[in-house]
PASEBA-1860 file (N, C-alpha, C; in nm, 3 decimals):
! residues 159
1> XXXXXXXX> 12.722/11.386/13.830/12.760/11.358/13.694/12.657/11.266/13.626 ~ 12.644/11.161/13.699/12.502/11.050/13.622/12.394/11.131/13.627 ~ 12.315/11.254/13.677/12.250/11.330/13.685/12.245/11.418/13.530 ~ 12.347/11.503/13.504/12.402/11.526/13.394/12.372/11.462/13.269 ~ 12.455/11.306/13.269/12.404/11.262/13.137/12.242/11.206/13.179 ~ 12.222/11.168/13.256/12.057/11.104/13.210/11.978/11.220/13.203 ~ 11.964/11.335/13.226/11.890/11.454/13.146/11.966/11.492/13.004 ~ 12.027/11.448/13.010/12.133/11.522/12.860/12.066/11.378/12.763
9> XXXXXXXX> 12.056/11.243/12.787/12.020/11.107/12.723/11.836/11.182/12.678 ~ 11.830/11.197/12.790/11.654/11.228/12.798/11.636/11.340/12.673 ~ 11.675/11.464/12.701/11.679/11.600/12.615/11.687/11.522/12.494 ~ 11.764/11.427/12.429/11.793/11.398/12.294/11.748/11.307/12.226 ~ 11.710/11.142/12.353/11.627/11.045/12.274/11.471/11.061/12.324 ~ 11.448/11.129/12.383/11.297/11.173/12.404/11.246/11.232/12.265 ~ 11.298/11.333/12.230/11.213/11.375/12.081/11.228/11.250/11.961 ~ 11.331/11.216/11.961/11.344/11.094/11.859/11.260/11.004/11.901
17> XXXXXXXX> 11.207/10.911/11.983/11.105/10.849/12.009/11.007/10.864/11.995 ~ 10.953/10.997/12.035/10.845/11.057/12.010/10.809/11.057/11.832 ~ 10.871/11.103/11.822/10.889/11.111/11.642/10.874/10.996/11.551 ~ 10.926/10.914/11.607/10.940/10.771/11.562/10.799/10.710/11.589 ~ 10.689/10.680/11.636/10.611/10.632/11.674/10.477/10.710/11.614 ~ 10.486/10.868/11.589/10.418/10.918/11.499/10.382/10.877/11.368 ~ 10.262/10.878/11.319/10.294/10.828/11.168/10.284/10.970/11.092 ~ 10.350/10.941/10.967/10.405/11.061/10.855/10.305/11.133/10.842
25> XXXXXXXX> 10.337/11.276/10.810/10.237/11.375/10.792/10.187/11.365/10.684 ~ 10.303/11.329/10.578/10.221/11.262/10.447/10.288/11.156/10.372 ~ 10.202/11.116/10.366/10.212/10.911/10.365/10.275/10.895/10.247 ~ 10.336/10.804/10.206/10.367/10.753/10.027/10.184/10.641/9.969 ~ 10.265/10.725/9.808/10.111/10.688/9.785/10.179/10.596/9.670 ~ 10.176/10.487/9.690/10.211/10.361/9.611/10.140/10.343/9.509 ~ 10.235/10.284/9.382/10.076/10.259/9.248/10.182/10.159/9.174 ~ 10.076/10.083/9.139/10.137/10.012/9.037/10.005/9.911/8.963
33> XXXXXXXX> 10.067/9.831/8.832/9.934/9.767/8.724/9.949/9.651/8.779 ~ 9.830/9.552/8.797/9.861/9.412/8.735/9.780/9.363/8.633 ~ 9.819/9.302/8.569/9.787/9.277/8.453/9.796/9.109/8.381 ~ 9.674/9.062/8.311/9.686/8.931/8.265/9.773/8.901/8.184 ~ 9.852/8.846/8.188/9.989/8.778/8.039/9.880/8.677/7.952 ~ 9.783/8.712/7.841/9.678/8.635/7.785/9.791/8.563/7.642 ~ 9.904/8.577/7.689/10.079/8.517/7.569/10.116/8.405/7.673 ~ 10.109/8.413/7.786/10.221/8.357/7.834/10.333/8.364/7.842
41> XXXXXXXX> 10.333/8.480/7.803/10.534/8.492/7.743/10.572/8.571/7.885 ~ 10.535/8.602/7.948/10.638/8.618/8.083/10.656/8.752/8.135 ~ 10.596/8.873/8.002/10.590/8.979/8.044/10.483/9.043/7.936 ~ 10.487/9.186/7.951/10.396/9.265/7.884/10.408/9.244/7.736 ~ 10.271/9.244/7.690/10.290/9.249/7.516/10.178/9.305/7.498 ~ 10.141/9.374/7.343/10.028/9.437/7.290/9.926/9.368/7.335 ~ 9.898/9.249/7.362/9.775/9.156/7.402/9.746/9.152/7.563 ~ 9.852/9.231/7.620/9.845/9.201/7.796/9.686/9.298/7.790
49> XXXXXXXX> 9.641/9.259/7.915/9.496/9.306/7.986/9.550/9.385/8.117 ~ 9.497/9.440/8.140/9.479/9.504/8.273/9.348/9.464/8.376 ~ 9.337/9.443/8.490/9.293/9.365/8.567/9.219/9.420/8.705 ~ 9.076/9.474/8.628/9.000/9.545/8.768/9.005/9.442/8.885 ~ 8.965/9.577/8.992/8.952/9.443/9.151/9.056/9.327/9.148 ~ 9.117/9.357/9.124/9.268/9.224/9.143/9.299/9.280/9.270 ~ 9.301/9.206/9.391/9.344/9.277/9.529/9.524/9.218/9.541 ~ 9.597/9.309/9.550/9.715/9.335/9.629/9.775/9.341/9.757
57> XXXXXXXX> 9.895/9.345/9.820/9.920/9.326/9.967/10.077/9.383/9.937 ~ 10.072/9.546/10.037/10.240/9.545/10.096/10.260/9.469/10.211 ~ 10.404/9.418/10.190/10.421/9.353/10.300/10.563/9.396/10.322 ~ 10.560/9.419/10.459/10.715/9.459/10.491/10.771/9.381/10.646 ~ 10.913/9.340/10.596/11.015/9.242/10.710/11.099/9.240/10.739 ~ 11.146/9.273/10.878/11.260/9.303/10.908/11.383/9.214/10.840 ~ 11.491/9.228/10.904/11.619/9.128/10.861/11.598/8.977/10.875 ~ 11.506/8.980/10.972/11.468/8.754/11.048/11.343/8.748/10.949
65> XXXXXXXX> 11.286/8.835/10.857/11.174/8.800/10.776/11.051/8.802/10.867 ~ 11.055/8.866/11.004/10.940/8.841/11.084/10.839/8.957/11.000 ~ 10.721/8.928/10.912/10.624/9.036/10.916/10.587/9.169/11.031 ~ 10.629/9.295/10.994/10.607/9.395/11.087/10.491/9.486/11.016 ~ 10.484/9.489/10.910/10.350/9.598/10.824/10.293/9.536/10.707 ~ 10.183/9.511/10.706/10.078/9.473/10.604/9.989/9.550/10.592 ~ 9.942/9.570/10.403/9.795/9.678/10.403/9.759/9.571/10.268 ~ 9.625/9.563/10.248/9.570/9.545/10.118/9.537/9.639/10.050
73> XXXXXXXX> 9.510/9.650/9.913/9.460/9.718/9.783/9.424/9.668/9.685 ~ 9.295/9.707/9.632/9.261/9.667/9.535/9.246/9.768/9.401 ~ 9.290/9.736/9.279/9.276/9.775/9.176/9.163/9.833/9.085 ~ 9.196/9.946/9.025/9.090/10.019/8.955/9.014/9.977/8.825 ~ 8.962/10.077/8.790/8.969/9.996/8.614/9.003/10.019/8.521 ~ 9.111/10.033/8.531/9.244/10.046/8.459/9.365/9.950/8.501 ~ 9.311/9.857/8.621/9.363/9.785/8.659/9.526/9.826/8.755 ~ 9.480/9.977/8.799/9.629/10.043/8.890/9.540/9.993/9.021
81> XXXXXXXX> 9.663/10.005/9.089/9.626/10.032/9.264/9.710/10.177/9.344 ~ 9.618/10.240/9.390/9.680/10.325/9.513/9.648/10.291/9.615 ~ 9.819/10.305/9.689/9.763/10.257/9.833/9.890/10.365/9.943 ~ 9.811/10.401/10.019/9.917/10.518/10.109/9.926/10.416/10.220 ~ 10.063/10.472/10.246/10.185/10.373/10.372/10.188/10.525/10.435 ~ 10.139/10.503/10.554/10.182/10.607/10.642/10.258/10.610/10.737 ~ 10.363/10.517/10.711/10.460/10.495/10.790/10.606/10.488/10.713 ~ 10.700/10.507/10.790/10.808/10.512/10.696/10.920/10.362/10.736
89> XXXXXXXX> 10.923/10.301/10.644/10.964/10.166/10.688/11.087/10.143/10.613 ~ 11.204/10.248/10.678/11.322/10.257/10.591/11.440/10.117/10.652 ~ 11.454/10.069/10.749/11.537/9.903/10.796/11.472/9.820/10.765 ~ 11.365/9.807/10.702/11.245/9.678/10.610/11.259/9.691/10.480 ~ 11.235/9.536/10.442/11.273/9.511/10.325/11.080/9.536/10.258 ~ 11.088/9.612/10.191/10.920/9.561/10.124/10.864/9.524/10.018 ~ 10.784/9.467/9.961/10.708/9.439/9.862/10.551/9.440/9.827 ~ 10.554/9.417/9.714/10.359/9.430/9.677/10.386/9.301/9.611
97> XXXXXXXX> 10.270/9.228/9.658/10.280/9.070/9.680/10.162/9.072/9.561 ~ 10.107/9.007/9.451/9.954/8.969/9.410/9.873/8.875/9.516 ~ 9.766/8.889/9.524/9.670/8.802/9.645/9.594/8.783/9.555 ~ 9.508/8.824/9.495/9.393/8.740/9.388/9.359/8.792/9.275 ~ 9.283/8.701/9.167/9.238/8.805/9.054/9.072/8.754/9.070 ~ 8.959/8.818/9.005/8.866/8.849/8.987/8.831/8.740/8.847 ~ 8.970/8.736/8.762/8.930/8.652/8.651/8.936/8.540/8.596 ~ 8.827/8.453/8.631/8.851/8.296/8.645/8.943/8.245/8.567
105> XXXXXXXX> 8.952/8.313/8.465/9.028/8.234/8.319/9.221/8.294/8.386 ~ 9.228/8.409/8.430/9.347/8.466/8.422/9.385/8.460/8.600 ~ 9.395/8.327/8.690/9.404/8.361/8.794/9.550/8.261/8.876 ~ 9.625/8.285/8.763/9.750/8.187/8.783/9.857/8.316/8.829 ~ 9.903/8.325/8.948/10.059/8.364/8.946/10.154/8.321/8.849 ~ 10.159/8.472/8.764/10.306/8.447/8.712/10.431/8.443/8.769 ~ 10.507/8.332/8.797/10.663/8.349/8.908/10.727/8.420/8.834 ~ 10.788/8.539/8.888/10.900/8.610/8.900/10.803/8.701/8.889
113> XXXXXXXX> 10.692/8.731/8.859/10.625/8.868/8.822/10.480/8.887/8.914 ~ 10.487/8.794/9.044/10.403/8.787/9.137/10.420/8.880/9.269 ~ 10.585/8.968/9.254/10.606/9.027/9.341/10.684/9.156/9.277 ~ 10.676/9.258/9.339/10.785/9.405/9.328/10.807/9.472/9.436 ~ 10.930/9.450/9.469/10.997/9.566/9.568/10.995/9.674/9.571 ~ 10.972/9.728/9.689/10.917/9.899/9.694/11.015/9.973/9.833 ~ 11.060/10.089/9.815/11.145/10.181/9.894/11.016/10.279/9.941 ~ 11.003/10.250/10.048/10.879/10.281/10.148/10.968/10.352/10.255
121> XXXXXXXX> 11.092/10.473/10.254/11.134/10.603/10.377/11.171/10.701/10.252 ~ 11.187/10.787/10.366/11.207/10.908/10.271/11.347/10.931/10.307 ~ 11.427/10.891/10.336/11.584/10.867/10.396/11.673/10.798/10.280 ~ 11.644/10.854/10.152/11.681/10.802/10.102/11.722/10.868/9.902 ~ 11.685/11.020/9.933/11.701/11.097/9.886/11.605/11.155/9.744 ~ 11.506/11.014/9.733/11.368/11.010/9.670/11.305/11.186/9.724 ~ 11.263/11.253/9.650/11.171/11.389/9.692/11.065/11.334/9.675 ~ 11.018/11.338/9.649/10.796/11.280/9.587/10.802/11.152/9.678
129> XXXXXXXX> 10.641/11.183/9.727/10.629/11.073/9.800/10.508/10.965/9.690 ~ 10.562/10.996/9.601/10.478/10.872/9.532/10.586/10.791/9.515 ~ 10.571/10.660/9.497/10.642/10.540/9.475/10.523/10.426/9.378 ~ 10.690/10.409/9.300/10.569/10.317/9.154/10.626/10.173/9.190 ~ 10.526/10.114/9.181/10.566/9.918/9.144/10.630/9.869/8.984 ~ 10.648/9.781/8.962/10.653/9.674/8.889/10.556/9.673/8.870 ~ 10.515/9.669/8.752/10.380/9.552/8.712/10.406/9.420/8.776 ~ 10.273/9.374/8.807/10.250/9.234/8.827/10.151/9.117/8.764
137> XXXXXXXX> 10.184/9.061/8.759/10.087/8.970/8.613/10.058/8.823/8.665 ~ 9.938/8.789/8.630/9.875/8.653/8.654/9.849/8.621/8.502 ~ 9.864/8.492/8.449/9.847/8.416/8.332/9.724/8.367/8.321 ~ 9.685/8.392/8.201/9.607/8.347/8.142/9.566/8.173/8.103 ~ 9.490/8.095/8.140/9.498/7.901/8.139/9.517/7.934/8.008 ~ 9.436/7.948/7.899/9.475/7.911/7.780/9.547/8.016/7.701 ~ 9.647/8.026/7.615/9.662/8.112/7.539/9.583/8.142/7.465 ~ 9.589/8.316/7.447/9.494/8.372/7.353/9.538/8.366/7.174
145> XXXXXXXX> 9.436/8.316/7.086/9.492/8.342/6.955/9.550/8.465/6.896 ~ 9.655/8.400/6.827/9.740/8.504/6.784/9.844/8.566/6.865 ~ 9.875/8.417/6.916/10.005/8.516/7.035/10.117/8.442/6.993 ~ 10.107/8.308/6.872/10.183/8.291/6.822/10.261/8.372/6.718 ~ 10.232/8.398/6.673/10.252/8.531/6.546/10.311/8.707/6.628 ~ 10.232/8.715/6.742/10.315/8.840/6.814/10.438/8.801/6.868 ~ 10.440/8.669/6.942/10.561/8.646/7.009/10.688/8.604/6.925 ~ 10.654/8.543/6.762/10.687/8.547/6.697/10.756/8.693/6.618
153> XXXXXXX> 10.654/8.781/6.591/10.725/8.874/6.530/10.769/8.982/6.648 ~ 10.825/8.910/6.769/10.883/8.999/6.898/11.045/8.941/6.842 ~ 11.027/8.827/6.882/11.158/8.743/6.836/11.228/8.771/6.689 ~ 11.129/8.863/6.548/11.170/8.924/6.466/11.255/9.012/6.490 ~ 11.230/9.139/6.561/11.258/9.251/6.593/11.360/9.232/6.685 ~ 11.411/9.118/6.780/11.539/9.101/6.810/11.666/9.088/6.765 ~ 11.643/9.037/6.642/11.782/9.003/6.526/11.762/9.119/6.514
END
């Protein structure tokens, strides 16, 4: 009988292992902007920049936060990044972290907009293996002129 099930255990978690340790036949191809806030105002406005060579980082962690997958990317000029995950990291939590900008003047992490969560398995009823970010944005040291008057007539268009 123990004969029985440990070929019957074998027959069933043998291919799943196997499988599991493979990486995907075709990878997710991640994209997303970052971009300078030259307002300060906290998110995108007619005045935001887009941000060649700004390098990026997925990072993905189990439930204890122990790091299990990291890749870098750097940005085009258009200021996107693609970056393929060829792995499917569906019990990890993940994100695209900012790591640096290129532009002395614009090289401040904006908090709350320094990170975006990303759904990196396909277990999850997503078809396309592309997956988009959040923008992510670094601030500008000085404000640019005339961001009084946009942020101003933003706060118009709210009433």
């Amino acid at each position: 009988m123990a004969k029985v099930v440990l070929i019957l255990a074998l027959c069933v978690l043998l291919p799943v292992l196997i499988s599991a340790s493979r990486p995907m036949s075709r990878p997710f191809r991640l994209q997303g902007r970052v971009y300078c806030d030259n307002c300060r105002a906290g998110f995108e406005t007619s005045a935001t920049t887009y941000i060649p060579r700004a390098k990026v980082r997925v990072e993905c962690k189990d439930k204890e936060q122990k790091l299990l997958y990291s890749i870098e990317g750097t940005t085009d000029a258009t200021g996107t990044y693609h970056i393929l995950v060829h792995e499917d990291h569906g019990d990890e939590t993940c994100d695209v972290v900012l790591v640096s900008s290129p532009l002395g003047h614009c090289r401040t992490a904006d908090p709350g907009r320094d990170r975006a969560r990303v759904v990196l398995t396909s277990y999850n009823g997503i078809v396309s293996d592309t997956r988009f970010a959040n923008a992510m944005g670094f601030m500008k040291d000085e404000i640019l002129s005339g961001c009084t008057t946009l942020l101003q007539s933003l706060m118009e268009e709210e009433d």
